[in-house]
MOPAC internal coordinates of N, CA, C and O (Angstrom, degrees):
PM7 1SCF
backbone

  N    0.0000 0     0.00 0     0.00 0    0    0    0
  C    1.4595 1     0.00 0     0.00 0    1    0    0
  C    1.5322 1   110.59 1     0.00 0    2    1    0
  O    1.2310 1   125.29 1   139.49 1    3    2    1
  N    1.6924 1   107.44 1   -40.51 1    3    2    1
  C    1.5689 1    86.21 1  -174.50 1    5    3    2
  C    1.8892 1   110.78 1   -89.62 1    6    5    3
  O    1.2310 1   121.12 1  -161.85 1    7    6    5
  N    1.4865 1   115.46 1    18.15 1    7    6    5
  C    0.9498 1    98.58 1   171.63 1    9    7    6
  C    1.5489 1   116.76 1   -90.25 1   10    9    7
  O    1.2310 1   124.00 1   161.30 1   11   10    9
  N    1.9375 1   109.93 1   -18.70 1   11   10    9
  C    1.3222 1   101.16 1  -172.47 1   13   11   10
  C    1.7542 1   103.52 1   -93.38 1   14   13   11
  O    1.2310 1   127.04 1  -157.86 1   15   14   13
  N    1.5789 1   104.06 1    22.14 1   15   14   13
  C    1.7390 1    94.72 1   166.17 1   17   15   14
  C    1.5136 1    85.41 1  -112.17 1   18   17   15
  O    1.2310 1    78.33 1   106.55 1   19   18   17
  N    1.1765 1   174.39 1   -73.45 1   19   18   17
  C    1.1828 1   143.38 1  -177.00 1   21   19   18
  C    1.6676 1   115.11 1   -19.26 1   22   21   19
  O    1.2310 1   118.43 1   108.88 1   23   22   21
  N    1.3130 1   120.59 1   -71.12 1   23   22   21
  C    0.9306 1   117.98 1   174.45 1   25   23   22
  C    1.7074 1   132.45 1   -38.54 1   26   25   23
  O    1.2310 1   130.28 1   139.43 1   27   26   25
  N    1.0748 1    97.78 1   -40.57 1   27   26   25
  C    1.7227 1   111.15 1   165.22 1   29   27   26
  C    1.2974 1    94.93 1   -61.66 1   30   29   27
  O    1.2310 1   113.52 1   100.60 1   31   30   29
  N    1.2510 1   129.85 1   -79.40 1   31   30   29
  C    1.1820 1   128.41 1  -138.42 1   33   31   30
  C    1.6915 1   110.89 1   -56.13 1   34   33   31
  O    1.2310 1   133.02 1   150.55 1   35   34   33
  N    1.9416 1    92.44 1   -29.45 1   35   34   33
  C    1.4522 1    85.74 1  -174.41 1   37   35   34
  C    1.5925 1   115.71 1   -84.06 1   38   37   35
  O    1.2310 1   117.89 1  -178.06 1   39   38   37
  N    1.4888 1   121.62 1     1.94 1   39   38   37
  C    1.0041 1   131.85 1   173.71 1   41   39   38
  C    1.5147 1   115.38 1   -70.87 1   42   41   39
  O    1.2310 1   125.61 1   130.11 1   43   42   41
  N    0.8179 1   106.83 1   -49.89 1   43   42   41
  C    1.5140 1   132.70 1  -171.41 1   45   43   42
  C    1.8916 1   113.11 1   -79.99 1   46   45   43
  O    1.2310 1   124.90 1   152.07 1   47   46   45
  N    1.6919 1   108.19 1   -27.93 1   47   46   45
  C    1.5616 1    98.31 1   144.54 1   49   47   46
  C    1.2205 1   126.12 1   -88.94 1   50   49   47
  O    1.2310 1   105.54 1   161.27 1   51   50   49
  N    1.2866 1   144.41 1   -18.73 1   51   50   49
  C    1.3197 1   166.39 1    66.19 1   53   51   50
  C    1.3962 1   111.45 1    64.91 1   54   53   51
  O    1.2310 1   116.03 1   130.84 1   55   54   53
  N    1.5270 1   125.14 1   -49.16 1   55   54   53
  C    1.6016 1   154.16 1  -163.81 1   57   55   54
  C    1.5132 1    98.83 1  -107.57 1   58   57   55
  O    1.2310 1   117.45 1   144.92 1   59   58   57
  N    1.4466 1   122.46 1   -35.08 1   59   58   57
  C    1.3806 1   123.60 1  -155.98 1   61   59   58
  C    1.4759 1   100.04 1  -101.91 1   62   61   59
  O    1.2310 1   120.39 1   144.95 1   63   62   61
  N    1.3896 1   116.86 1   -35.05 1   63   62   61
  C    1.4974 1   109.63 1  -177.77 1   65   63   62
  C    1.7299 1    94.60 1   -86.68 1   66   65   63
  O    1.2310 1   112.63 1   135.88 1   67   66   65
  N    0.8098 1   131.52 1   -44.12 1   67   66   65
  C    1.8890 1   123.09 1  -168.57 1   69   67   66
  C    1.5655 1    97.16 1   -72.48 1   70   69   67
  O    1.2310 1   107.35 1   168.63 1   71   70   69
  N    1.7955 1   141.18 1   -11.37 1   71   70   69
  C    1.0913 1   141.80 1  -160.17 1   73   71   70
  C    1.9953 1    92.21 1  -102.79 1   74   73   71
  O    1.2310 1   112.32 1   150.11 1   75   74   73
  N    1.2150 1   132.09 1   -29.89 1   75   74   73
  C    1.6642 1   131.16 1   179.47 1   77   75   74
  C    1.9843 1    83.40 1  -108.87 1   78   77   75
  O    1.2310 1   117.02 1   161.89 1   79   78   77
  N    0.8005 1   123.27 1   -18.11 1   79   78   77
  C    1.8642 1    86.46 1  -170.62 1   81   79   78
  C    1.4747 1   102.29 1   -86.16 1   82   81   79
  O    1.2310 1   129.90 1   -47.39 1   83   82   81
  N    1.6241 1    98.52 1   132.61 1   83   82   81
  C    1.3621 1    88.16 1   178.98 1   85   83   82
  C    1.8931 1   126.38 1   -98.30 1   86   85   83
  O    1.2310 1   127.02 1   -32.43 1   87   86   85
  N    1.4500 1   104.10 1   147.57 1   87   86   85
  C    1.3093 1   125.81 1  -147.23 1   89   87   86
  C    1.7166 1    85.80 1   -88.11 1   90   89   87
  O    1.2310 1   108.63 1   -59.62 1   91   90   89
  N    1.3569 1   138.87 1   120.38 1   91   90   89
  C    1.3952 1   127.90 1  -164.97 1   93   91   90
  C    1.7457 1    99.44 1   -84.91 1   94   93   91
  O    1.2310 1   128.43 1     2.07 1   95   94   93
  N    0.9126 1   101.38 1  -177.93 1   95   94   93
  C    1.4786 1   106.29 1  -166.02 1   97   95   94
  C    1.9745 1   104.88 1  -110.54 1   98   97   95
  O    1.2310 1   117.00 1   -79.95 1   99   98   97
  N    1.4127 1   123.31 1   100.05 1   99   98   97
  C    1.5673 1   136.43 1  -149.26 1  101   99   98
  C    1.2755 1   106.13 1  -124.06 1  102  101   99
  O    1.2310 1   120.67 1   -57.54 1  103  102  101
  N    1.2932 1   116.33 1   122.46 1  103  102  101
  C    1.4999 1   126.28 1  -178.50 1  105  103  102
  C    1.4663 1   111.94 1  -141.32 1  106  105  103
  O    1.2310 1   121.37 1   -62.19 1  107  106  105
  N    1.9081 1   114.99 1   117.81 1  107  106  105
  C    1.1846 1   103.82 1   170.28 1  109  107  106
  C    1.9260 1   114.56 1   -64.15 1  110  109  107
  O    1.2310 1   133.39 1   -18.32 1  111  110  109
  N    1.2233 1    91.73 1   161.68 1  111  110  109
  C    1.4161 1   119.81 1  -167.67 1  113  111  110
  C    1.8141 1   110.68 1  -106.31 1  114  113  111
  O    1.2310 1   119.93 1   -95.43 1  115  114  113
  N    0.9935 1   117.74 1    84.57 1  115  114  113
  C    1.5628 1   113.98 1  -175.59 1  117  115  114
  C    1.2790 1   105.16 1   -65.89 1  118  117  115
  O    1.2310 1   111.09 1   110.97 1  119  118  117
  N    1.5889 1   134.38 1   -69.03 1  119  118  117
  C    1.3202 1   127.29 1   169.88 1  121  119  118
  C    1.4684 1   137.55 1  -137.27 1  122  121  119
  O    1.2310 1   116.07 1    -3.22 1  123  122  121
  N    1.2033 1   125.07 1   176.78 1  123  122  121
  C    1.1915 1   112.48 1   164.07 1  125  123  122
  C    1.4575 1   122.92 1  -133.08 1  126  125  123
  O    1.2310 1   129.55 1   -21.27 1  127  126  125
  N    1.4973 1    99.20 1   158.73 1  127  126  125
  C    1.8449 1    86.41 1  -162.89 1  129  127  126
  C    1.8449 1    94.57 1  -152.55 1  130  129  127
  O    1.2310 1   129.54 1   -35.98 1  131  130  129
  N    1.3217 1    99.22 1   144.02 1  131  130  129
  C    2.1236 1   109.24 1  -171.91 1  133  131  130
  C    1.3817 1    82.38 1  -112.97 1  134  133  131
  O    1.2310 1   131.30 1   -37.38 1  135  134  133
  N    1.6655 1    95.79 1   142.62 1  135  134  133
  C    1.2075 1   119.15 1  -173.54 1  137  135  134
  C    1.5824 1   119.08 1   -74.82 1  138  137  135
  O    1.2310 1   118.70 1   -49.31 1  139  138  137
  N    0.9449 1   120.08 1   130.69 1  139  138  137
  C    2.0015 1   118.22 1   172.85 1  141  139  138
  C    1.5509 1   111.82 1  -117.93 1  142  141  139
  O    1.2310 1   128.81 1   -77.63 1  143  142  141
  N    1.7340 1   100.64 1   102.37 1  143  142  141
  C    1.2931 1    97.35 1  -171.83 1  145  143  142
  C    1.8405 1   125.54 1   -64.13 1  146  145  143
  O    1.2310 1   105.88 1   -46.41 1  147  146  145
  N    1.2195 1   143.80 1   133.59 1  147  146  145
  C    1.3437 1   132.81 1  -157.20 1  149  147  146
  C    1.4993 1   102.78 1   -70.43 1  150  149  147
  O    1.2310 1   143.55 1   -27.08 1  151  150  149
  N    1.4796 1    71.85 1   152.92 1  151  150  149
  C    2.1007 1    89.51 1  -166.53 1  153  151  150
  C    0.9109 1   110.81 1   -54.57 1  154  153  151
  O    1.2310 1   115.66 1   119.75 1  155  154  153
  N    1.6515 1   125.85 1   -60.25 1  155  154  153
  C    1.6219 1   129.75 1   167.90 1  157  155  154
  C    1.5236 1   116.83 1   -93.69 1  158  157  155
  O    1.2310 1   130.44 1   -21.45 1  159  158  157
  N    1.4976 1    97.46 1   158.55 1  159  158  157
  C    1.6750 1   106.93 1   169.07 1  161  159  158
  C    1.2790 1   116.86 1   -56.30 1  162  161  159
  O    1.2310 1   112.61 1   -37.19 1  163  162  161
  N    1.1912 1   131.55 1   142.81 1  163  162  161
  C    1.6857 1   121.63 1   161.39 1  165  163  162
  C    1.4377 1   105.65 1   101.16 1  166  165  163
  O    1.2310 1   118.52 1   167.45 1  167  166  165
  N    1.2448 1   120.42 1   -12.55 1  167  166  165
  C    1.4750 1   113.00 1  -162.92 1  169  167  166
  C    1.8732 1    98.29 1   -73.62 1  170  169  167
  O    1.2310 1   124.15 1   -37.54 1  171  170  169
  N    1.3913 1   109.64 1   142.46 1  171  170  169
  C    1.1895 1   135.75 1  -171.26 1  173  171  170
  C    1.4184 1   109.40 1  -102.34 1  174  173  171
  O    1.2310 1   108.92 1   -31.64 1  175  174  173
  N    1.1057 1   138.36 1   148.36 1  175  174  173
  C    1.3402 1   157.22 1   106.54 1  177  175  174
  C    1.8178 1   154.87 1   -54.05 1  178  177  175
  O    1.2310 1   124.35 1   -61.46 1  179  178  177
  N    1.2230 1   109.26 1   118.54 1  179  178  177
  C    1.8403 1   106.29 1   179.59 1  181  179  178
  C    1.8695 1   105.21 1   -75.62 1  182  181  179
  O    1.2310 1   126.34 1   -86.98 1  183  182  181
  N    1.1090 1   105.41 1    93.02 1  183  182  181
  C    1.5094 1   111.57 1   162.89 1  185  183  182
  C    1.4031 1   118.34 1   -60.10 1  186  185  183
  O    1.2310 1   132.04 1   -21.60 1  187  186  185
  N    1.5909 1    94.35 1   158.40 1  187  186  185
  C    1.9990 1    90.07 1  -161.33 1  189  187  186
  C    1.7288 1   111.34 1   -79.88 1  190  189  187
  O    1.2310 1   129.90 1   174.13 1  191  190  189
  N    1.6627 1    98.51 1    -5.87 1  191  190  189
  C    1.7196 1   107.10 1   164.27 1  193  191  190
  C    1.7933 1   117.41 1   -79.97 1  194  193  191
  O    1.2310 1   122.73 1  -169.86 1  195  194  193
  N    1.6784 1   112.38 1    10.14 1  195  194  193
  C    1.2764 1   118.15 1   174.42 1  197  195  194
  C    1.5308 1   105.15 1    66.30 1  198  197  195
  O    1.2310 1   114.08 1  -144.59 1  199  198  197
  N    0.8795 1   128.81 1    35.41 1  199  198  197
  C    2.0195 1   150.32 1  -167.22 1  201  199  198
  C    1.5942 1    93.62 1  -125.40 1  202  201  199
  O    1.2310 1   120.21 1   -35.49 1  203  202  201
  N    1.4541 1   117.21 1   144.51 1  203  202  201
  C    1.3432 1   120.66 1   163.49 1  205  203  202
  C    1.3492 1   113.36 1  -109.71 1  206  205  203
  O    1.2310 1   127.56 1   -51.40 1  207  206  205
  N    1.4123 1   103.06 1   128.60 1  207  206  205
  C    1.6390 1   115.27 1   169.98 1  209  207  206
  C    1.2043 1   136.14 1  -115.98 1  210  209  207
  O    1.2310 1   113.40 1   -22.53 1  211  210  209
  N    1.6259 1   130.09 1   157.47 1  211  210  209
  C    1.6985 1   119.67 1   178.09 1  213  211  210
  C    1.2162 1   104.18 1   -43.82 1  214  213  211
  O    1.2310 1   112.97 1    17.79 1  215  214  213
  N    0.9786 1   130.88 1  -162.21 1  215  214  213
  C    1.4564 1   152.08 1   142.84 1  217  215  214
  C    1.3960 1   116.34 1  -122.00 1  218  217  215
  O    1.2310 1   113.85 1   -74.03 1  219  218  217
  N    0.8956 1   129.24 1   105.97 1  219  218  217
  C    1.7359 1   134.43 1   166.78 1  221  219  218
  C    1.0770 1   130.73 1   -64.39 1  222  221  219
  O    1.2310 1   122.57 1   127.32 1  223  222  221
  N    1.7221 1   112.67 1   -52.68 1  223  222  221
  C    1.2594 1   130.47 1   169.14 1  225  223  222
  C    1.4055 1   117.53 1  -150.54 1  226  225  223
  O    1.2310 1   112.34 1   -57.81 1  227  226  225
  N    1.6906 1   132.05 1   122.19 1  227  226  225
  C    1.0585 1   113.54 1   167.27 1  229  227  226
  C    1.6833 1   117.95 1   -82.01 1  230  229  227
  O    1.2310 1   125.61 1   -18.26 1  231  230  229
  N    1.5197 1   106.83 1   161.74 1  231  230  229
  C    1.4781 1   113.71 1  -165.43 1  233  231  230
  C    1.7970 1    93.75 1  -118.13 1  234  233  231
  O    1.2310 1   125.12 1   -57.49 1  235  234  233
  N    1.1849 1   107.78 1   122.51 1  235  234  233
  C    1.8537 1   110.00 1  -179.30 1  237  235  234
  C    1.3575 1    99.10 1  -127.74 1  238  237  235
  O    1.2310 1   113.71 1   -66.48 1  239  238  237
  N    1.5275 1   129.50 1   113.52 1  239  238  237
  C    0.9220 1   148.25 1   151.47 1  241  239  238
  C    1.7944 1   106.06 1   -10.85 1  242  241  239
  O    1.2310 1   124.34 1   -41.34 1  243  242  241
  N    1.2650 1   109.27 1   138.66 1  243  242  241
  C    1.0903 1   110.36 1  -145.84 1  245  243  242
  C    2.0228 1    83.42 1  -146.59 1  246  245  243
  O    1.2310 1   113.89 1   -20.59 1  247  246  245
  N    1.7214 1   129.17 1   159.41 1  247  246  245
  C    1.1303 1   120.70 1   164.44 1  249  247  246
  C    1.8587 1   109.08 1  -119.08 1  250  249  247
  O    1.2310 1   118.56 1     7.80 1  251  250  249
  N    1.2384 1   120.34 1  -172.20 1  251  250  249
  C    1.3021 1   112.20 1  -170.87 1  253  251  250
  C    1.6626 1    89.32 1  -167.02 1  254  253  251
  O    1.2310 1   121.28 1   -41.59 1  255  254  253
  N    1.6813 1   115.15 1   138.41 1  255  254  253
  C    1.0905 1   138.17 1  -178.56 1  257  255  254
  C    1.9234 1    98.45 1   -58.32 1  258  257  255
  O    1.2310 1   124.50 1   -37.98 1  259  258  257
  N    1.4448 1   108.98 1   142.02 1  259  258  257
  C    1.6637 1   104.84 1  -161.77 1  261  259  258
  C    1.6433 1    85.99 1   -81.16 1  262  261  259
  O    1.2310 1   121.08 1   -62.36 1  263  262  261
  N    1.2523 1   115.55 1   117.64 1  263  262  261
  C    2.0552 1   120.98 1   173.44 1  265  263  262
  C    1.4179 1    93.04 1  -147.42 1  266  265  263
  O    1.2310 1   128.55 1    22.08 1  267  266  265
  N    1.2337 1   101.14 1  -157.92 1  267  266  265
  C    1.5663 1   134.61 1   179.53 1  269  267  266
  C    1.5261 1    85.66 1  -138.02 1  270  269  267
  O    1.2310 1   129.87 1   -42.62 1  271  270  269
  N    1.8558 1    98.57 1   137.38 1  271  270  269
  C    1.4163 1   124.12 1   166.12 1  273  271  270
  C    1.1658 1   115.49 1  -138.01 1  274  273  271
  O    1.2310 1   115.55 1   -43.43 1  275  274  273
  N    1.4844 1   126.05 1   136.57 1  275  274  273
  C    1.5929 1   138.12 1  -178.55 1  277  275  274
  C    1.5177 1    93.51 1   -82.96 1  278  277  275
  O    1.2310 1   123.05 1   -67.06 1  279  278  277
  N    1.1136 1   111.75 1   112.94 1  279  278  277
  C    1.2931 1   105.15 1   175.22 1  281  279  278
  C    2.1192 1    96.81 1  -127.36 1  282  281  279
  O    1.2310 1   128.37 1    -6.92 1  283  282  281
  N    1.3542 1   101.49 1   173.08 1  283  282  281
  C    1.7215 1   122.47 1   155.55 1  285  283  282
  C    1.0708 1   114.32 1  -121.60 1  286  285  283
  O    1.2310 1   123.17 1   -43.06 1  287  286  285
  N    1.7778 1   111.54 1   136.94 1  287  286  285
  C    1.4645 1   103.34 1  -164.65 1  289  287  286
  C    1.8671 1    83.77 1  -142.82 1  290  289  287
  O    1.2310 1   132.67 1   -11.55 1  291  290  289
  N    1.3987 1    93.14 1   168.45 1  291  290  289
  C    1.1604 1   114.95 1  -169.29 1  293  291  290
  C    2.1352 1   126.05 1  -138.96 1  294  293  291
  O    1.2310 1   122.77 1   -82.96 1  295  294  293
  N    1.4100 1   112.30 1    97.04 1  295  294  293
  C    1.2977 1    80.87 1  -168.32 1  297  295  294
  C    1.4129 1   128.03 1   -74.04 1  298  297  295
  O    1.2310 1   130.20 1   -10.43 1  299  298  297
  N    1.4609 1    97.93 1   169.57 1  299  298  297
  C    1.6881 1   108.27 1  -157.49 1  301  299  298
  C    1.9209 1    91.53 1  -104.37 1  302  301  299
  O    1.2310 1   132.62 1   122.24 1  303  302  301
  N    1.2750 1    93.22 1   -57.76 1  303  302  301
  C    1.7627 1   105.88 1  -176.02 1  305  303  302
  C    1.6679 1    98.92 1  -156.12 1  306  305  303
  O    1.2310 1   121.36 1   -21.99 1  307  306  305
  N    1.7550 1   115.00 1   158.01 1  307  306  305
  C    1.2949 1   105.28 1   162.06 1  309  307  306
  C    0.8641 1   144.22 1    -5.52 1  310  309  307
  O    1.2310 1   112.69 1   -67.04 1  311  310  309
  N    1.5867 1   131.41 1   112.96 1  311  310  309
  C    1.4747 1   109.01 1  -158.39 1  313  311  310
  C    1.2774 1   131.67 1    40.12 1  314  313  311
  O    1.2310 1   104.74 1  -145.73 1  315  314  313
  N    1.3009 1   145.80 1    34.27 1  315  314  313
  C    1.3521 1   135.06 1   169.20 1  317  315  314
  C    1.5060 1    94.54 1  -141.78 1  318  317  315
  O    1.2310 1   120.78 1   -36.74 1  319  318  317
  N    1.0449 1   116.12 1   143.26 1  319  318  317
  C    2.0557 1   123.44 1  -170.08 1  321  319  318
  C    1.6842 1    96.44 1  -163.12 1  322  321  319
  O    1.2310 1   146.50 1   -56.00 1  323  322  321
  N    1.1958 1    66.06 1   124.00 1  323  322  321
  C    2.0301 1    93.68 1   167.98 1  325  323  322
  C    1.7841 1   125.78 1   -63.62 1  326  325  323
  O    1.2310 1   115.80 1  -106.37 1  327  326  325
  N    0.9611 1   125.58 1    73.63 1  327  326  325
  C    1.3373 1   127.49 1   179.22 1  329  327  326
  C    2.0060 1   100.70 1   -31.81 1  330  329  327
  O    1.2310 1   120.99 1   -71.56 1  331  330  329
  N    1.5592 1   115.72 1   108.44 1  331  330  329
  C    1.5912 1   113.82 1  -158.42 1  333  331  330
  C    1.5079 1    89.64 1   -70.24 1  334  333  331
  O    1.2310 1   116.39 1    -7.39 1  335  334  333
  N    1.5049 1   124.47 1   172.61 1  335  334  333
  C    0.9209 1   148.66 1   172.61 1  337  335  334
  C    1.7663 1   120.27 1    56.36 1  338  337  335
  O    1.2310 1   117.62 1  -164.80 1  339  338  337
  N    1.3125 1   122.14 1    15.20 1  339  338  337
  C    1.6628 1   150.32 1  -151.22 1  341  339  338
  C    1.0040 1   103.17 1  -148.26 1  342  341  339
  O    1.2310 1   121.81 1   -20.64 1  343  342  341
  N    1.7425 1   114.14 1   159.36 1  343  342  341
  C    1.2830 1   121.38 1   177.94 1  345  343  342
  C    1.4495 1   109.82 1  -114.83 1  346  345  343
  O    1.2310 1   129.54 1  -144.84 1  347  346  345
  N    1.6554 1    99.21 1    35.16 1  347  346  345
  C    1.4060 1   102.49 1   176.57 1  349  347  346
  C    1.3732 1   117.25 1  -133.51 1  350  349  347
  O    1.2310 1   120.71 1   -33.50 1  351  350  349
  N    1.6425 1   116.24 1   146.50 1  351  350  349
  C    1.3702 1   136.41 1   162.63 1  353  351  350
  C    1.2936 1   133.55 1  -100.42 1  354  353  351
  O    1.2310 1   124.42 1   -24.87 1  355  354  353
  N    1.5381 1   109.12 1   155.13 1  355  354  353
  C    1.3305 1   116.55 1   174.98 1  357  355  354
  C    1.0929 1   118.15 1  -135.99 1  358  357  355
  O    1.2310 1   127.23 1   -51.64 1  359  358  357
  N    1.4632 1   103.70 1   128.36 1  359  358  357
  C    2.0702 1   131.05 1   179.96 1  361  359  358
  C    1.5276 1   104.92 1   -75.07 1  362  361  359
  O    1.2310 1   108.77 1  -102.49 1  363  362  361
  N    1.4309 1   138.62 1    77.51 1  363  362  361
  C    1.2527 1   144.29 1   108.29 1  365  363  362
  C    1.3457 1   113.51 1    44.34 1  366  365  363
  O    1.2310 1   110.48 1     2.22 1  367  366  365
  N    1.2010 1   135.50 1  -177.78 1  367  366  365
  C    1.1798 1   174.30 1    95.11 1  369  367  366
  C    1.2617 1   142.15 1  -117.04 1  370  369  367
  O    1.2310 1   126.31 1   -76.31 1  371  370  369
  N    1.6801 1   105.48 1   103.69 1  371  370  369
  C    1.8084 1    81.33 1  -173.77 1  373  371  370
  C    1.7485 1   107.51 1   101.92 1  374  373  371
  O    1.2310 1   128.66 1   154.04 1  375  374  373
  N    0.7319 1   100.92 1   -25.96 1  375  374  373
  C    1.6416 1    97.93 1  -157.12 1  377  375  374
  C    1.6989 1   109.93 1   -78.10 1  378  377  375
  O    1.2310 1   112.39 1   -48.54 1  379  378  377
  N    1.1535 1   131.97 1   131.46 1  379  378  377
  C    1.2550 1   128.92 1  -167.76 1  381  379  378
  C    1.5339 1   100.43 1  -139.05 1  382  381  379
  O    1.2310 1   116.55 1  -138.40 1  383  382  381
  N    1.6351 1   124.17 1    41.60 1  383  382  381
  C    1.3911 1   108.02 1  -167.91 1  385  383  382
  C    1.8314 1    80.82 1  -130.36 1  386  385  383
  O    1.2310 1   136.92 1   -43.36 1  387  386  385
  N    1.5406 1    84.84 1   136.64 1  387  386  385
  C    1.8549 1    92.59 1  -167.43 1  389  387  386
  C    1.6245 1    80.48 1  -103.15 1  390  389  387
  O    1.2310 1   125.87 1   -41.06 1  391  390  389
  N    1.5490 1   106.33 1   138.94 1  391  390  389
  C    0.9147 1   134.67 1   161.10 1  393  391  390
  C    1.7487 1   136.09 1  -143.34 1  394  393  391
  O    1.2310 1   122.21 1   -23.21 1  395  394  393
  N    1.1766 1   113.38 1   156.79 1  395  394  393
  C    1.4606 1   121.85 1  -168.52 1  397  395  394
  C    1.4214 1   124.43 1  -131.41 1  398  397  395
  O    1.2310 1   103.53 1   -88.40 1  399  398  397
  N    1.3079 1   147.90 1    91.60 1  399  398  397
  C    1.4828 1   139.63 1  -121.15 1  401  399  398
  C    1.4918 1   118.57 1    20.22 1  402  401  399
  O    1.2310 1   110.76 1  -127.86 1  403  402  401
  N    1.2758 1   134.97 1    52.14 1  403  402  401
  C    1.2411 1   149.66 1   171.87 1  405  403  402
  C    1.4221 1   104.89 1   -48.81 1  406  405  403
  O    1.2310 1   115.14 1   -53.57 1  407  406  405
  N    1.7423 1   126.82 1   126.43 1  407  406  405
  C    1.4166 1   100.93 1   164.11 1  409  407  406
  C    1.8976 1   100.46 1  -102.65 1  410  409  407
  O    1.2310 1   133.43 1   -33.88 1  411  410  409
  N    1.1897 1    91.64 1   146.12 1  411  410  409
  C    1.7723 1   116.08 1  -167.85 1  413  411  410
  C    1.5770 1   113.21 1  -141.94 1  414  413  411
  O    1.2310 1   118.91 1   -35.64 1  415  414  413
  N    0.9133 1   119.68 1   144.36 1  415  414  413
  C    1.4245 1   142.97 1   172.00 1  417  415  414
  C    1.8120 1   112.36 1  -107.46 1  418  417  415
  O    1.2310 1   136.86 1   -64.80 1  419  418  417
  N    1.7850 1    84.95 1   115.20 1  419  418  417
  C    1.8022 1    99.51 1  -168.09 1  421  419  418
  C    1.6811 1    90.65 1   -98.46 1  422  421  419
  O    1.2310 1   116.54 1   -62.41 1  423  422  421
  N    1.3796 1   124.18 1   117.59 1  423  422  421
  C    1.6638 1   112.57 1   163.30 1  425  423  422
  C    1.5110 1    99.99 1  -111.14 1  426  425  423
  O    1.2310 1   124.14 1   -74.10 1  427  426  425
  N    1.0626 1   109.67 1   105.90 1  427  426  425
  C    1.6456 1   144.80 1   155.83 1  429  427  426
  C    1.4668 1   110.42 1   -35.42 1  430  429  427
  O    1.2310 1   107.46 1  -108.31 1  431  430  429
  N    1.7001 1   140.99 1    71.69 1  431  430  429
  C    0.9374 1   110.41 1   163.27 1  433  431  430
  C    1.2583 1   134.62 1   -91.77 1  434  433  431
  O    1.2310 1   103.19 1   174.49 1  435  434  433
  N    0.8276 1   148.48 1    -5.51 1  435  434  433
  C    1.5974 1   149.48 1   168.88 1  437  435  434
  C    1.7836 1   116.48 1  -158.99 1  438  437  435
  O    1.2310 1   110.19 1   -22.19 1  439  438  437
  N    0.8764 1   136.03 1   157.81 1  439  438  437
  C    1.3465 1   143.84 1   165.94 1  441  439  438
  C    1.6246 1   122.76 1   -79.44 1  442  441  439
  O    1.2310 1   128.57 1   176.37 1  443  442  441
  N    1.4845 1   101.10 1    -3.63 1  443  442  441
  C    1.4454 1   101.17 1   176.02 1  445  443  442
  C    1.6356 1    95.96 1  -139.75 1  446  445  443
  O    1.2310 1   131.28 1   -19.26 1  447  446  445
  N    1.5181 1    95.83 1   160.74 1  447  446  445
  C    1.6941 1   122.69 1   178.96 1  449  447  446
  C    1.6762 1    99.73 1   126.21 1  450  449  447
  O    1.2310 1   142.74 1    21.11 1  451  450  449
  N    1.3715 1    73.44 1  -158.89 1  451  450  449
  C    1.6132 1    97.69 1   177.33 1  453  451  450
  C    1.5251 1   114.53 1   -86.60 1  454  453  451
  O    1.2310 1   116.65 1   144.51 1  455  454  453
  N    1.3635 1   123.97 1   -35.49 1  455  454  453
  C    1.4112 1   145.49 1  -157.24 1  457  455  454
  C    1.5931 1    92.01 1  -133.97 1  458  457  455
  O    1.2310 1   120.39 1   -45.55 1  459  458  457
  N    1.0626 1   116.86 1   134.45 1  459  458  457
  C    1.6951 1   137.18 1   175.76 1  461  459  458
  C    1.3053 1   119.97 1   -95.46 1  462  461  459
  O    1.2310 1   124.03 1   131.26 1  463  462  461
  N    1.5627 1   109.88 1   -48.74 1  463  462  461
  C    1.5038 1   102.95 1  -163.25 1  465  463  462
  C    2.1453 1    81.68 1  -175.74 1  466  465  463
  O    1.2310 1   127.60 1    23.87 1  467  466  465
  N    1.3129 1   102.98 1  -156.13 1  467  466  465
  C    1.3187 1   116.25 1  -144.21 1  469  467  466
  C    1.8482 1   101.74 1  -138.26 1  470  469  467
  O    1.2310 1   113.92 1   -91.24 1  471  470  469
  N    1.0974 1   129.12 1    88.76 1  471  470  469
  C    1.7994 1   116.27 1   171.41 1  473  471  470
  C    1.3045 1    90.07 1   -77.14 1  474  473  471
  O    1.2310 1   115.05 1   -42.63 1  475  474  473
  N    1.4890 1   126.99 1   137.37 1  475  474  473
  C    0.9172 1   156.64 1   171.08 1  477  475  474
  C    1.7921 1   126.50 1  -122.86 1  478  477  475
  O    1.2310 1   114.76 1  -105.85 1  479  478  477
  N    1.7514 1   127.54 1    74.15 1  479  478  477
  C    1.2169 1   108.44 1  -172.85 1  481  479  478
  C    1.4216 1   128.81 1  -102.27 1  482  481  479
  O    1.2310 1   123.13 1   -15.35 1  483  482  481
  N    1.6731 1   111.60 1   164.65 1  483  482  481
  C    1.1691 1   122.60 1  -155.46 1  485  483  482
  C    1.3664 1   113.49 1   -60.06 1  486  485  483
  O    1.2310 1   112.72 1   -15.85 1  487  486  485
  N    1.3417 1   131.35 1   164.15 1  487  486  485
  C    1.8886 1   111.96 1  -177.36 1  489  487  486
  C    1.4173 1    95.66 1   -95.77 1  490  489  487
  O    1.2310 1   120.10 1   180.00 1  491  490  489

């Protein structure tokens, strides 16, 4: 008996400390890419719905020294967020947290794979 009130008890602090610590909010990072505005006006695009569109801005994959950066980010569309004050973005995964000068922590791990690096935001 008194082992399954230890056991409770440790269950039950167990629930209470993982229930206030907060769990930060972590999203792999597939890529990143700085914007190149198109050479001429008017220039069009084949969208992947086979529809033609302006072009506003093209996005070209871009690499980044492997660190941690304090960045503010901003989303653009699903998964895609504007690194604020830069002419650069980042392709998400997963990520469903709408934000608007967000401050976040980007850790950059490599320029190749599937997964790049880490958005990480502030609580």
């Amino acid at each position: 008996m008194k082992q399954y009130i230890v056991y409770l008890t440790f269950c039950t602090l167990s629930f209470l400390f993982v229930s206030f610590v907060p769990i930060p909010d972590e999203y792999d990072v597939e890529e990143i890419y700085h914007v190149s505005a198109p050479k001429k006006s008017g220039t069009m695009a084949i969208l992947e719905s086979g529809e033609i569109g302006d072009v506003e801005k093209l996005l070209i994959p871009t690499t980044l020294k492997a660190q941690r950066y304090r960045i503010s980010v901003t989303e653009v569309s699903s998964d895609l967020y504007e690194i604020d004050g830069t002419d650069l973005y980042l392709k998400t995964s997963l990520c469903s947290e709408p934000a608007t000068m967000d401050d976040a922590t980007l850790i950059w791990e490599s320029d190749y794979g599937m997964f790049k690096g880490r958005l990480v935001f502030d609580e």
